[in-house]
C-alpha positions as CSV (number, residue, x, y, z in Angstrom):
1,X,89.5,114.1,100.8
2,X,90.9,110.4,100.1
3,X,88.6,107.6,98.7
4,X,87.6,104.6,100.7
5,X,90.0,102.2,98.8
6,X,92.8,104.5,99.2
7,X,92.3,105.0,103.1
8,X,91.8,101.3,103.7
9,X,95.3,100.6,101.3
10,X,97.0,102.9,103.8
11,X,95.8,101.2,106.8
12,X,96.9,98.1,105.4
13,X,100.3,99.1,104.5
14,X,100.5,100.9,107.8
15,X,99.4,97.6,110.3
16,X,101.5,95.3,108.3
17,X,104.9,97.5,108.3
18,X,107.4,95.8,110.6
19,X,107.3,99.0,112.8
20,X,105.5,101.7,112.2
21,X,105.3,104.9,114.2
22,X,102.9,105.6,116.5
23,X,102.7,109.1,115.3
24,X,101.8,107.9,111.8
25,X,99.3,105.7,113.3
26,X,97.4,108.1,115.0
27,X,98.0,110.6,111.8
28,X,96.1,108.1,110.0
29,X,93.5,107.8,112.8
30,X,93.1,111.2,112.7
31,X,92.2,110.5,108.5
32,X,89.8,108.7,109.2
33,X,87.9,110.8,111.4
34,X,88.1,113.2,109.3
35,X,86.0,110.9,106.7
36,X,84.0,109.7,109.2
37,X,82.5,113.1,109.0
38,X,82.4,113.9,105.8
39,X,79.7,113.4,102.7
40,X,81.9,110.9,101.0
41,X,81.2,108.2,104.2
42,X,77.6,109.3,103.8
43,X,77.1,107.6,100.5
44,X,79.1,105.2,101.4
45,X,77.4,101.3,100.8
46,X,76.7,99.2,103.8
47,X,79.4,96.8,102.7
48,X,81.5,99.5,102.3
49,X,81.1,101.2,106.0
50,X,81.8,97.4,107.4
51,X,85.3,97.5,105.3
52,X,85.6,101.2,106.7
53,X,85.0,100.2,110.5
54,X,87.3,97.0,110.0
55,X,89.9,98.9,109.5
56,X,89.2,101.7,111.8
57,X,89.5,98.6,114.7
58,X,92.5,97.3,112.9
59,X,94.0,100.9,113.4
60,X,92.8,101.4,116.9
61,X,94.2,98.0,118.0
62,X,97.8,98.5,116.7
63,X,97.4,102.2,118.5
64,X,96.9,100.2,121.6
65,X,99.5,98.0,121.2
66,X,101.9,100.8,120.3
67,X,101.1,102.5,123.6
């Protein structure tokens, strides 16, 4: 499973790329999910779930616009 910093890093690269896929946007969405449910975003801080859903919004906006 990916850490928090480098999930958010790949967001970030992903929403700022001139055009990214929307494939590899919902692959990521899909990432995140899957740490959504796992024991690492448990122990997660509660600054560091705020980071975590900023992103996840980030992600699910450009989905929509990709769509």
């Amino acid at each position: 499973m990916s850490d928090l910093n480098t999930l958010l890093d790949d967001v970030s690269r992903l929403i700022s790329a001139d055009a990214p896929s929307l494939a590899d946007v919902r692959l990521k969405m899909v990432e995140l999910d899957d740490f959504v449910h796992s024991n690492d975003f448990e122990a997660l801080s509660y600054n560091d779930r705020g980071r975590f859903q900023t992103a996840y919004k980030e992600l699910r906006d450009c989905i929509r616009v990709l769509e």
